[in-house]
C-alpha positions in Angstrom: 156.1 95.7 63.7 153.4 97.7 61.9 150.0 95.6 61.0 149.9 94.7 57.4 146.9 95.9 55.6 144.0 93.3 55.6 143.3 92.9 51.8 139.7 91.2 51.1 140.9 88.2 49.9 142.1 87.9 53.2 139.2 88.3 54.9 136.9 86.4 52.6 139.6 83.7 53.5 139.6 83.7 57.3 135.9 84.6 57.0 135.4 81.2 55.0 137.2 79.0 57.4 135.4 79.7 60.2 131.8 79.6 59.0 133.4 75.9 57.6 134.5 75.5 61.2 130.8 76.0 62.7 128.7 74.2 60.1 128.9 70.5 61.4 126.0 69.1 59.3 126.8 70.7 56.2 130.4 70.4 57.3 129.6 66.3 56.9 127.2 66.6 54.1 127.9 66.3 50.0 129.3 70.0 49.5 128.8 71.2 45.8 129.9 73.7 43.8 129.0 75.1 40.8 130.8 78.6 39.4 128.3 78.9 36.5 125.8 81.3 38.6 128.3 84.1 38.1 129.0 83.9 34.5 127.1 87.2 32.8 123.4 86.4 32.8 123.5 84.1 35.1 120.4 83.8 37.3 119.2 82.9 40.7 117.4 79.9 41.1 119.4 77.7 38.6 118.9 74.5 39.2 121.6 71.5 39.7 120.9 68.2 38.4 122.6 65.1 40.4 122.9 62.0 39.0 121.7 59.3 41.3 123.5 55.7 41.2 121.9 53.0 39.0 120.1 49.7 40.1 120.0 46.6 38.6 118.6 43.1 39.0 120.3 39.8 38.6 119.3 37.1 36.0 118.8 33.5 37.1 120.7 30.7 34.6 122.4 31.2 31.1 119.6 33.1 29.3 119.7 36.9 28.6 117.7 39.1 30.2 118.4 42.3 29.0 116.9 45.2 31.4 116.8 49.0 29.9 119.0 51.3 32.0 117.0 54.3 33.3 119.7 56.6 34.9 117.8 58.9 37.0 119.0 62.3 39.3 117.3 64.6 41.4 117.7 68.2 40.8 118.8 70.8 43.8 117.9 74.5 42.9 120.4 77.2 44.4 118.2 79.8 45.1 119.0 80.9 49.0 120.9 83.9 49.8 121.9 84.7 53.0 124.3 87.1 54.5 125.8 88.9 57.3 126.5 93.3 57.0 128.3 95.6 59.1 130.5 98.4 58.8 134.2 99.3 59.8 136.7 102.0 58.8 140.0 102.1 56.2 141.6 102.9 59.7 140.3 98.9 61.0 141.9 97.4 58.1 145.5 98.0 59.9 144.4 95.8 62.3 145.9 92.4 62.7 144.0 89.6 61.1 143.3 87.8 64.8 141.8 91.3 66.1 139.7 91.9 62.9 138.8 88.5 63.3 137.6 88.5 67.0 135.6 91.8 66.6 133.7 91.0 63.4 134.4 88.0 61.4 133.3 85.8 64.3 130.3 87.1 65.6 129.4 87.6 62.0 130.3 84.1 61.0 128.6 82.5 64.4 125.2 83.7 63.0 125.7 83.1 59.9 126.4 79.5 60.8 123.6 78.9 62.3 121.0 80.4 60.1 122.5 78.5 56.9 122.5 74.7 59.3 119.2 75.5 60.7 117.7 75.7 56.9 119.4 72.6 56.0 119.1 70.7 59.0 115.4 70.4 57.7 116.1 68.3 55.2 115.2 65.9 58.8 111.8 65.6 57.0 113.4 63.9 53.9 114.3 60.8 56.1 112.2 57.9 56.4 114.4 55.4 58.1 113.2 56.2 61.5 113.5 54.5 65.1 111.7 55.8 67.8 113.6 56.3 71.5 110.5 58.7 72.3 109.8 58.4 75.8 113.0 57.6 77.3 116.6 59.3 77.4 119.1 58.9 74.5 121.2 55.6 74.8 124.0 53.7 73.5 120.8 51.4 72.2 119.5 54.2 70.1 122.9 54.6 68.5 122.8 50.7 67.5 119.7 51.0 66.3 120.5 53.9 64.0 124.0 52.0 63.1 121.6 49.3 61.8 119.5 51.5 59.7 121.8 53.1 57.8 123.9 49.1 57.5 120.6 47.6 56.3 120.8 50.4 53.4 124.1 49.7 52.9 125.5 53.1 53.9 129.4 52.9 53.4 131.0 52.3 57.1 134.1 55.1 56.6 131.6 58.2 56.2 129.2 58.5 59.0 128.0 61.2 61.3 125.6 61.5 64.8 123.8 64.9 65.2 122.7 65.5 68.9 121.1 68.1 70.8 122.6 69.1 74.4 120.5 67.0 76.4 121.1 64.0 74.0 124.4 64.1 74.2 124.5 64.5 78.5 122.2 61.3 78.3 124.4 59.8 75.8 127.7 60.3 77.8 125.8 58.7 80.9 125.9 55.9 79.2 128.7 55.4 77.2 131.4 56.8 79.9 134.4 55.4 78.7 133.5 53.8 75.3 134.8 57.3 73.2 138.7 57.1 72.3 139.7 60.2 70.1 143.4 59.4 69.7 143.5 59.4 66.2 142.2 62.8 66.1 144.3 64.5 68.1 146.3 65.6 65.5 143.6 66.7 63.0 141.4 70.2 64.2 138.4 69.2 65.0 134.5 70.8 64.2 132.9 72.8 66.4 130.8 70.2 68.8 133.1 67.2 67.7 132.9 64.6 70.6 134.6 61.5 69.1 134.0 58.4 67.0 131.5 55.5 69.0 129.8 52.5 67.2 131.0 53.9 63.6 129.9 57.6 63.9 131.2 60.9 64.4 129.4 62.2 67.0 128.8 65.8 67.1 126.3 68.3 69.4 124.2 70.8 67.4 121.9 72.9 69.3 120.0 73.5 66.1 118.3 70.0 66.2 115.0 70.8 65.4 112.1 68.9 67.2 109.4 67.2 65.4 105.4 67.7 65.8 103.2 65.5 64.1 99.8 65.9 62.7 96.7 65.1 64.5 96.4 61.6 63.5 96.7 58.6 66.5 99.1 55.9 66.4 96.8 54.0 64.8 95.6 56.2 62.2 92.2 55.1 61.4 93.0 55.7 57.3 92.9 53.1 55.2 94.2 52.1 51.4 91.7 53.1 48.7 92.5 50.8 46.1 95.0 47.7 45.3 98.1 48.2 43.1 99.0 51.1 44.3 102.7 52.7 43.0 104.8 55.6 43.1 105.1 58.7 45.8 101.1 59.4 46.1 98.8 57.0 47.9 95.2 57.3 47.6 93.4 57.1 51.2 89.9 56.6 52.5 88.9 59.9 53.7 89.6 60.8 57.6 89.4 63.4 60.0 92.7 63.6 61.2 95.6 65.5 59.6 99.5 64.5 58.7 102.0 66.7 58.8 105.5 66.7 56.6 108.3 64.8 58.0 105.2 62.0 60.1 106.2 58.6 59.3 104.3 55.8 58.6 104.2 52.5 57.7 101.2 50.1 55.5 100.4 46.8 56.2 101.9 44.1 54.3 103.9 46.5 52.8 107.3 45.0 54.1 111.2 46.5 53.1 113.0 44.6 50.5 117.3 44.0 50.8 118.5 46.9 48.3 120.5 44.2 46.7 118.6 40.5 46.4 115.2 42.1 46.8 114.5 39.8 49.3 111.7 40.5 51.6 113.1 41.5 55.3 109.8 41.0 57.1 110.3 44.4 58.2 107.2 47.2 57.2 108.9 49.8 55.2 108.9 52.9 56.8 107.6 56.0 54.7 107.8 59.7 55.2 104.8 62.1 54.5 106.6 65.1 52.0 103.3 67.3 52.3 101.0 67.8 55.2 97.5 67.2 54.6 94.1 68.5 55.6 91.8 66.4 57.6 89.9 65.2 54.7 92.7 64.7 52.4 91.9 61.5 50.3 95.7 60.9 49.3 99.0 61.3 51.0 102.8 62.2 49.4 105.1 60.1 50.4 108.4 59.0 50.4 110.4 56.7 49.2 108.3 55.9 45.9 106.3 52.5 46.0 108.3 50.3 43.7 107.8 46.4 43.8 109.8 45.5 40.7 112.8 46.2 39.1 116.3 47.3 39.9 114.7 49.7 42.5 112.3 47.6 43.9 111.8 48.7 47.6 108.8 46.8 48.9 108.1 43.1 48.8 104.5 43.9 48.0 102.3 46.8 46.8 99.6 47.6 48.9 96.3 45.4 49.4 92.5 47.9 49.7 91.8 48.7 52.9 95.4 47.7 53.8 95.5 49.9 57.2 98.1 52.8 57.9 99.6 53.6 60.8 101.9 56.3 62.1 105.4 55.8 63.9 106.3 57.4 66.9 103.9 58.8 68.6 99.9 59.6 68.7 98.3 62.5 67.5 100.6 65.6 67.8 103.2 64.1 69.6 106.6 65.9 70.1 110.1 65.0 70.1 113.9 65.5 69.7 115.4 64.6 66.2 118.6 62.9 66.3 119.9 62.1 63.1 122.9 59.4 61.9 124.0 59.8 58.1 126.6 58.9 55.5 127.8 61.9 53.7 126.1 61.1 50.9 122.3 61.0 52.0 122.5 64.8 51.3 123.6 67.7 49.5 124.6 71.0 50.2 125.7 73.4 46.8 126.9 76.8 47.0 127.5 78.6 43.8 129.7 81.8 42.7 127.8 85.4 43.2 129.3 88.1 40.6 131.8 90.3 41.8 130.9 94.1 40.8 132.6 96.9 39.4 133.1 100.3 41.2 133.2 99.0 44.9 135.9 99.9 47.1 136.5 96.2 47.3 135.5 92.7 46.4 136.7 89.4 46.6 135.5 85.8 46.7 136.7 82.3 47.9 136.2 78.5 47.5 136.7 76.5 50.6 135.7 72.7 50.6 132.9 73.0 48.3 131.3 77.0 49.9 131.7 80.3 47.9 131.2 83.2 49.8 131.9 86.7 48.7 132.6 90.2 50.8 132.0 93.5 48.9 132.9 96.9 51.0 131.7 100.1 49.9 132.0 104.0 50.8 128.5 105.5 51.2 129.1 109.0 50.5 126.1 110.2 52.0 126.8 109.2 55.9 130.6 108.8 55.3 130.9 105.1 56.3 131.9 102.2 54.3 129.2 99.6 55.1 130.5 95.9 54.1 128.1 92.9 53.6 129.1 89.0 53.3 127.1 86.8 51.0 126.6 82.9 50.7 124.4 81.8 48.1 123.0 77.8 48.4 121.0 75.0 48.1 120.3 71.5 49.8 119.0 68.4 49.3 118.2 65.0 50.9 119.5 62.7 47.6 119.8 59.8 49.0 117.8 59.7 52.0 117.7 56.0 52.4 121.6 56.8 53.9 120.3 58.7 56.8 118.2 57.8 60.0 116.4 59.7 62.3 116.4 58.9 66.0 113.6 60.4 68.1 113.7 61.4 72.0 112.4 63.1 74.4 
């Protein structure tokens, strides 16, 4: 039977499903979508505005105590493009879809993949809930302690994922031989890297895991508060000589984590992540979450005291390791949004799968009589709820 002609909705399709198939952080992730970049004047770099849930507090006895209601979002710009071009004949697209596939919609969709999960796998340095494992192979421990992370920040139980690189996941194995069961997935397809459900996660290997250096600071950073009182995502510092780098997480003294719910102090120092790097004689840091000790997003029993002393978690002064990372689906986003489709190509099509738009357009170039084709994805990410993912660091 003669092979049917491959039609570019076709092959956007097949296309689609496979980069789906490879992406297993984005695959896990929030996946938005938003059509209204290809409307007619549509630009790039539109922006997306996420509403974030609101937080309230709870009134004590039969009096009112009316609170305002400040509903707040984050906004995610779509403003990456990324694509994949080669070129094949009229005479190719008699082939059969599995042979088209094999010669250029895999390779093509392999490295597409991995370019678009590397840039959002670096939304790593969003995450402030952090346990440190550096040192010492990954473990079933590591897993628990990342489980009670994301629990302690009430991250729903049905929804979360494991990242690992290769060598955490031969460590891992070691020591959990036996503790995996995937029978109730055998009859659902799995991910690329899939290895089963432990402890409440999907665990999946990624050999994109990026690895974390920190700034030049020690373990005991030697910087200190400059002032008492001190809210919101910039802390003023006394002066140092030593640098912090973006994704570096530290911790204040006396500056302990409050339960998302009651607001009652844990004991625990809440963990922040530096969002900028600084120079060695910055005199204020970014950081992350925002310093709120009241209200329905209070996070910290306490604001900080002068002089209260910082320190750094995980390792001295430009120490290196592996990221791990937990999560439930909703710590981040990943939006993808409709790229116009133009007139007076040979062909053009593009397809929605499970939140990704990606479009093909195939030309004839008359000048070297080929018909060069190109695949586009255009996207975004964003960590919007990062207080629903963990980060795990080895060695």
């Amino acid at each position: 039977m003669a092979n049917a002609l491959l039609t570019p909705s076709v092959i956007t399709k097949e296309a689609l499903a496979i980069l789906h198939q490879k992406l297993n952080f984005v695959g896990n992730i929030n996946t938005q979508y938003d059509d209204q970049y290809a409307k007619s004047g549509a630009k790039i770099g539109n922006d997306l505005k996420i509403r974030l849930p609101n937080e309230f507090t709870v009134r004590s006895g039969a009096t009112l105590s009316s609170q305002d209601v400040a509903e707040s979002s984050t906004t995610l710009t779509v403003d990456t493009q990324k694509g994949v071009d080669f070129t094949f004949s009229s005479e190719e697209l008699t082939m059969h879809i599995d042979e088209f596939k094999d010669r250029y919609l895999e390779p093509a969709m392999s490295v597409l993949a991995a370019n678009i999960e590397s840039d959002a796998l670096s939304m790593y340095k969003d995450v402030y809930n952090f346990y440190s494992g550096v040192g010492a192979a990954n473990s079933f421990g590591n897993i628990t302690q990342a489980q009670k992370l994301l629990t302690d920040s009430l991250a729903p139980y049905g929804d979360r994922s494991y990242l690992h690189n290769p060598q955490s996941v031969v460590d891992m194995l070691a020591d959990t031989k036996g503790l995996f069961q995937d029978s109730s997935s055998i009859s659902k397809q799995y991910k690329d890297g899939q290895l089963g459900k432990i402890a409440g996660f999907e665990h999946y290997e990624n050999t994109l895991m990026p690895v974390h250096t920190t700034g030049t600071a020690a373990a005991t950073t030697g910087y200190l508060v400059n002032g008492a009182s001190q809210s919101g995502s910039s802390l003023t510092v006394d002066g140092g000589t030593t640098t912090f780098l973006k994704g570096d997480v530290i911790t204040i003294a006396g500056v302990n984590r409050v339960h998302p719910e009651t607001k009652a102090n844990t004991g625990v120092l809440q963990q922040f992540v530096v969002t900028a790097d600084s120079g060695t004689s910055a005199t204020t840091l970014a950081i992350s979450p925002a310093i709120t000790a009241t209200g329905g997003r209070q996070n910290v029993s306490a604001v900080p005291a002068d002089n209260a002393a910082i320190s750094k978690v995980g390792g001295g002064a430009s120490a290196d390791w592996q990221e791990t990372l937990a999560f439930s689906k909703n710590a981040f986003a990943f939006a993808t949004a409709d790229l116009i489709l133009p007139n007076g190509v040979d062909f053009a099509a593009r397809e929605v799968s499970d939140g990704i738009s990606m479009r093909i357009i195939r030309d004839y170039a008359i000048s070297s009589d080929t018909m060069p084709c190109r695949i586009d994805v255009l996207y975004g990410y964003k960590a919007i709820r990062p207080q629903l993912a963990a980060r795990v660091g080895i060695n």
